[in-house]
C-alpha positions in Angstrom: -118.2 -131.4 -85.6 -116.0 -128.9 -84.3 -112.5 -130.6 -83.9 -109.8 -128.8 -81.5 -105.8 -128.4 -81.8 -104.3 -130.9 -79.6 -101.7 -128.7 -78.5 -104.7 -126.4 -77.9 -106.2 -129.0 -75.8 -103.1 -130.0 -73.6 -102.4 -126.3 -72.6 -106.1 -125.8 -71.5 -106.1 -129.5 -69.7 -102.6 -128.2 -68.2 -104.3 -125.1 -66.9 -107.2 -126.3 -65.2 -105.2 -129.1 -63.4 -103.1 -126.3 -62.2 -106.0 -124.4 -61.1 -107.2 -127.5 -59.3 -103.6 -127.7 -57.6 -103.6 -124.8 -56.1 -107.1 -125.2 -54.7 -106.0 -129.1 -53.1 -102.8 -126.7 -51.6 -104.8 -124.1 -50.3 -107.2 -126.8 -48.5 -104.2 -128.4 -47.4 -103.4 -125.8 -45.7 -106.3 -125.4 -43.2 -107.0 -126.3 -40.1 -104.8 -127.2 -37.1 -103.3 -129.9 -39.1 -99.1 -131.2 -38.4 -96.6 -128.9 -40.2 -95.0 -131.7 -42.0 -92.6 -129.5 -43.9 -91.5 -127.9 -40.5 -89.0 -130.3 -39.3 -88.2 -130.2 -35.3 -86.5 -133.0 -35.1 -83.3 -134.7 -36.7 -85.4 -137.7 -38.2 -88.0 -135.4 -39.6 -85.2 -133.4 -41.2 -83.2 -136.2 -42.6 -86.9 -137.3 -44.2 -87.9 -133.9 -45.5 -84.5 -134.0 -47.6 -84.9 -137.2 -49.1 -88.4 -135.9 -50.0 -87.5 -132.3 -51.4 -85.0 -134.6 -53.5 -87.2 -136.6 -55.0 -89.8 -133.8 -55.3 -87.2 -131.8 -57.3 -85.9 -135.0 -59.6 -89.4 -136.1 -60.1 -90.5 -132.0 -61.5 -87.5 -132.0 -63.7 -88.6 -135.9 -65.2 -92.1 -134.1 -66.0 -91.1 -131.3 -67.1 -89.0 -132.6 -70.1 -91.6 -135.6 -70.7 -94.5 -132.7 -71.0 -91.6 -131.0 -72.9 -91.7 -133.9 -75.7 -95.3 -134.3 -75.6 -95.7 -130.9 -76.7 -93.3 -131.4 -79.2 -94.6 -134.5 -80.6 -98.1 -133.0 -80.3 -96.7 -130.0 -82.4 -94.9 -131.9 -85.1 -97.2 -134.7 -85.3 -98.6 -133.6 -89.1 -95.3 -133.6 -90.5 -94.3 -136.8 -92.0 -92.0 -139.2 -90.8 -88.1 -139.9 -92.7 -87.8 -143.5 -93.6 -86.1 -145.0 -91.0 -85.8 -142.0 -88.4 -86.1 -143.7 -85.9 -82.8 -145.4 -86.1 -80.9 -142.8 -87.6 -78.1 -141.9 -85.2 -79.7 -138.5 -83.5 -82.8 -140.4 -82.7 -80.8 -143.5 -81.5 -78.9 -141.4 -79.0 -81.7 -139.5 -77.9 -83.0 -143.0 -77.0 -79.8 -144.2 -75.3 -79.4 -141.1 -73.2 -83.1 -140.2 -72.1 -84.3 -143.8 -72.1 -81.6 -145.5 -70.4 -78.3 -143.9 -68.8 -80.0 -140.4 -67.5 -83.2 -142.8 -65.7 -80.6 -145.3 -64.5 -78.2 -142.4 -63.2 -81.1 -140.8 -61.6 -82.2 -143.9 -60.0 -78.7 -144.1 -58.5 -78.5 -140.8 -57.0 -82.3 -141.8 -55.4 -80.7 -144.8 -54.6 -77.5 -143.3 -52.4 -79.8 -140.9 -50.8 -82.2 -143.5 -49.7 -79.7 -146.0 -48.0 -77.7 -143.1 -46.3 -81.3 -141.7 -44.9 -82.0 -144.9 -43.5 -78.5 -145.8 -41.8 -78.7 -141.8 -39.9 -82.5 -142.6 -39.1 -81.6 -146.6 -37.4 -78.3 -145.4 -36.0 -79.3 -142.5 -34.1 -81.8 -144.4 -31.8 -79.1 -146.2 -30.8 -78.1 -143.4 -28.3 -80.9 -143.6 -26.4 -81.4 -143.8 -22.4 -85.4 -143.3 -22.2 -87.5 -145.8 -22.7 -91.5 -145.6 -23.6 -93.9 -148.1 -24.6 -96.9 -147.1 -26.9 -99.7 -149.2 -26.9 -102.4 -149.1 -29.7 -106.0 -149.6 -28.7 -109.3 -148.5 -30.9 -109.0 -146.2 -31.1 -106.5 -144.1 -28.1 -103.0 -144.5 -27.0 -101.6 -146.1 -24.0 -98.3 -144.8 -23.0 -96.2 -146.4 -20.2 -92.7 -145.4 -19.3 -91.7 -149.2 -17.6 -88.1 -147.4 -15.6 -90.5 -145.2 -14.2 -93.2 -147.0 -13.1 -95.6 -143.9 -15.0 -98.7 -145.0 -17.1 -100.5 -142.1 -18.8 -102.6 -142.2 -22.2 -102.5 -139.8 -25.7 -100.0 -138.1 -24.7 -95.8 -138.4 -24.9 -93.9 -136.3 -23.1 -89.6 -136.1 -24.2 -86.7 -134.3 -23.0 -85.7 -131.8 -25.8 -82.4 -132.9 -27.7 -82.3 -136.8 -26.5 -83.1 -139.6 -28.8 -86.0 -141.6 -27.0 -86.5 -144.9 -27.7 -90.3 -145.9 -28.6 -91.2 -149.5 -28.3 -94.8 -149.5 -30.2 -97.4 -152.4 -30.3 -101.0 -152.7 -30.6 -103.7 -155.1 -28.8 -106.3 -155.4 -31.5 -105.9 -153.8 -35.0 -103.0 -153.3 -36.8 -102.6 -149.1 -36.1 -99.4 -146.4 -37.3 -97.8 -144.2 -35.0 -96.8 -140.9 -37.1 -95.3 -137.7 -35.4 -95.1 -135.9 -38.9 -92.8 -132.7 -37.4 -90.8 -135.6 -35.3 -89.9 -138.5 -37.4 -91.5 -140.8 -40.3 -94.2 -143.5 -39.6 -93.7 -147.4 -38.5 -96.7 -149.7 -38.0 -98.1 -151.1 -34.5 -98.6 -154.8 -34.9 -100.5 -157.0 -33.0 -98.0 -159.5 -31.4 -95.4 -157.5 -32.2 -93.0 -155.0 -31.1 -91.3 -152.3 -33.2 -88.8 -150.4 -31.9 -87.6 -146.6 -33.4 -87.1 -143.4 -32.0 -88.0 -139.6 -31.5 -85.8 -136.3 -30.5 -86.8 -132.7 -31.1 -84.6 -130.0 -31.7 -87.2 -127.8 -29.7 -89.5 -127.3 -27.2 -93.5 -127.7 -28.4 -96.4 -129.7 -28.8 -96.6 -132.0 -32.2 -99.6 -133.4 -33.0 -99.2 -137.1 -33.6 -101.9 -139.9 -35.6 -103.0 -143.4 -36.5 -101.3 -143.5 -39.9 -103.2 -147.0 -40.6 -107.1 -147.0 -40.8 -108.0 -149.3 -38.0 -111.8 -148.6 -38.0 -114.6 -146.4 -38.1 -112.8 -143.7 -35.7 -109.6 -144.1 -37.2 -109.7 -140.3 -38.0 -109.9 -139.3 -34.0 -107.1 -141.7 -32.9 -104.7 -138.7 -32.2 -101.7 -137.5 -29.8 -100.0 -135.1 -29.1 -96.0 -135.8 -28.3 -94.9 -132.7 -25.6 -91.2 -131.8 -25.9 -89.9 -129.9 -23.2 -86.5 -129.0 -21.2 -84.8 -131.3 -19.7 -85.4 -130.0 -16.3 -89.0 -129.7 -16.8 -89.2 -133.1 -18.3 -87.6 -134.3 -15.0 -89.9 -132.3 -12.8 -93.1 -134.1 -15.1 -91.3 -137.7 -14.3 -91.4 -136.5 -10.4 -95.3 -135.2 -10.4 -96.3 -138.6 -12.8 -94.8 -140.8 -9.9 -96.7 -139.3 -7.1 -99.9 -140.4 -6.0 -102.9 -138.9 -6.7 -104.4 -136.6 -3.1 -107.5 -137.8 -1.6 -110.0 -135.5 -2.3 -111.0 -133.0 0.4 -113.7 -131.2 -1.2 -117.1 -133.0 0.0 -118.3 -133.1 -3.9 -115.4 -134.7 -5.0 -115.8 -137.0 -2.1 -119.0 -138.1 -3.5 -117.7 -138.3 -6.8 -114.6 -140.6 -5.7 -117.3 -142.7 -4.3 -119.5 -142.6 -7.2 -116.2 -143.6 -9.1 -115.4 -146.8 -7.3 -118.8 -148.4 -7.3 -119.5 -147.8 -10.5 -118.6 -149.4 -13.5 -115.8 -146.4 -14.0 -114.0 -148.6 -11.9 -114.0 -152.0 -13.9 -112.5 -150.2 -17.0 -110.3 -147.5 -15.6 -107.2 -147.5 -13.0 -106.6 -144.7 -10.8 -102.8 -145.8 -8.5 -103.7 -145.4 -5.2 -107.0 -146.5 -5.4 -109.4 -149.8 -5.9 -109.9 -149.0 -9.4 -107.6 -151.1 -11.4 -109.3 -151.7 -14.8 -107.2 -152.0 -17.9 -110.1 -151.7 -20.3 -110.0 -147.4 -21.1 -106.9 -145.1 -20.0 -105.3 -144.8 -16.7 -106.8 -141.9 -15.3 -104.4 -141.5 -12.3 -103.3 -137.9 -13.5 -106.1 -137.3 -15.9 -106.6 -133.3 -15.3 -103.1 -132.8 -16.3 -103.8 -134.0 -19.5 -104.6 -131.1 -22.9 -107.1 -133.3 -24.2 -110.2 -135.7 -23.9 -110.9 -138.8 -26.1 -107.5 -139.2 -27.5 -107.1 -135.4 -29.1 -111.0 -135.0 -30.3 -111.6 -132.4 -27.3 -110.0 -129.8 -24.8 -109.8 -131.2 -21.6 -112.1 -128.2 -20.2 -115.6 -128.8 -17.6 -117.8 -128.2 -20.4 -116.2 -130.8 -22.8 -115.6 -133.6 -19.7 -119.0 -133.2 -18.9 -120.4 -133.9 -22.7 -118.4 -136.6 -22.8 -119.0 -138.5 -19.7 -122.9 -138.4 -20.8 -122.9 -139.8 -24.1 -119.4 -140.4 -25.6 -121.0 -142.3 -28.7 -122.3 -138.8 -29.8 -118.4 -137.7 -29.7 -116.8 -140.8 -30.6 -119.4 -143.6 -31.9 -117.6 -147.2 -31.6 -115.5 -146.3 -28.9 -115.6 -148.6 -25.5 -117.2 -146.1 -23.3 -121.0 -146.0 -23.0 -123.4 -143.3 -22.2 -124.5 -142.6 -18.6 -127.7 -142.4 -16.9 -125.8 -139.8 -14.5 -128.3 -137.1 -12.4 -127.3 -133.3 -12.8 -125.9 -134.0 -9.5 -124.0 -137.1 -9.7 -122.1 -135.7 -12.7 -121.1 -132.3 -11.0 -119.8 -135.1 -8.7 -117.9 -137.0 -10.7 -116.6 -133.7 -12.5 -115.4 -132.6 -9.6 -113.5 -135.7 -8.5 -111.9 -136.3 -12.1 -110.1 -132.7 -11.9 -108.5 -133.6 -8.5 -107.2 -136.7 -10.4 -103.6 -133.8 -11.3 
């Protein structure tokens, strides 16, 4: 049997797990996934430079280790002195690599860590806005209680103010996570965590469930807006007004189509008889980028698929499918993208 140089071995094991590396990155990569790496906000930064830290300590620690494999894997057929091992070279080597350089590393991981985590809990002190994030399976309720403004799946924040997130859950235990924004904290049932967000710039970050919570744990997204201050203002303003009665006569018959069916038992719409608290507040639902807590566009063609059968979309969810005539869903269509 053919027998094959160890060091032979570990350079062609070394190899292919590079190969394989690069592949994982590559797939990483794709998609319209969070930028982690691409801090825009002060959290986010803070976290990315504890993590290059520890990426850069933890390359050098396997580099020499690898470095001494290959070593010991090289020199392994020459025979051992009597008592090497405690001869003073090897006894230093021992000292310094096995005991003083880990425990000096450890302390530089150490001073890092604790002064992350004092910037990250003393910044949200600052704060003056307020909002409450609700975790539901599998969507996001958002209220912003000094406003009087209930929305879902989405978070809209003033650019350069800390914001102070309040986050619970009514069923499962879920994980907010804005990856470009700040790190993630856990939504507990019964219990309220508090943190905060701020981005350095306007744009739209893509937030998730960090904990699975269930079969569509995967499609429990967000997206968290960040915009000027003034604009943020103007958004308050438009989120506080009432919806306008529709005057289009198929959106009449939609609104009426609304309220005596069971649309009306699950959802709220201010203004209105609807007042269920089962799915999202749909008071300003056409304003909203998405459908089904960032599966779809919020588009006709997508509102319409999922108003028919959102198990197809979204199997588990709360919603069932409808029995809706071609008419009575151009109806409701129509009504739903007054709802701005």
């Amino acid at each position: 049997m053919t027998r094959h140089h160890p060091l032979r071995w570990t350079r062609q094991t070394l190899r292919y797990a590079g190969y394989y590396g690069l592949i994982a990155l590559v797939l990483v990569g794709c998609g319209d996934s969070p930028a982690i790496f691409d801090a825009a906000g002060k959290a986010a930064s803070e976290i990315n430079r504890l993590w290059w830290l520890l990426f850069w300590l933890g390359s050098a620690v396997y580099v020499a280790v690898i470095g001494y494999l290959m070593l010991a894997l090289h020199r392994r057929r020459q025979p051992l002195a009597e008592g090497s091992l405690l001869s003073g070279g090897s006894t230093r080597t021992v000292i310094w690599g096995g005991i003083v350089i880990p425990a000096l590393i450890l302390l530089v991981v150490y001073g890092f860590t604790v002064r992350t985590l004092w910037t990250l809990s003393a910044r949200g002190a600052d704060a003056e806005l307020t909002i409450e994030v609700i975790g539901h399976q599998w969507w996001w309720e958002v209220r912003y209680p000094d406003q009087a403004i209930i929305t879902a799946n989405e978070i809209h924040i003033p650019v350069g103010q800390p914001v102070r997130i309040e986050l619970s859950s009514v069923d499962v235990i879920h994980s907010f996570w804005v990856p470009e924004l700040h790190g993630k904290l856990d939504m507990i049932p019964g219990h309220t965590n508090t943190f905060w967000l701020e981005a350095d710039r306007p744009g739209e970050y893509w937030g998730l469930c960090a904990e699975f919570c269930g079969t569509q744990h995967a499609k429990m997204l967000f997206l968290a807006i960040a915009v000027p201050t003034a604009e943020f203002d103007q958004w308050l303003t438009a989120q506080q007004e009432m919806p306008v009665a529709p005057t289009d006569a198929l959106a009449q018959q939609g609104a009426q189509l609304f309220m005596e069916s069971a649309c009306a038992q699950c959802h709220a719409i201010a203004g209105t008889p609807a007042n269920g608290r089962l799915g999202p507040d749909l008071t300003h639902f056409a304003s909203r980028r998405t459908l089904a807590a960032g599966v779809l566009e919020n588009n006709v063609g997508n509102l319409g698929g999922w108003l028919i059968d959102p198990q197809h979309i979204k199997s588990g969810n709360l919603m069932p499918s409808t029995l809706l005539r071609g008419e009575e869903l151009q109806a409701l269509i129509a009504y739903l993208q007054t709802l701005e």
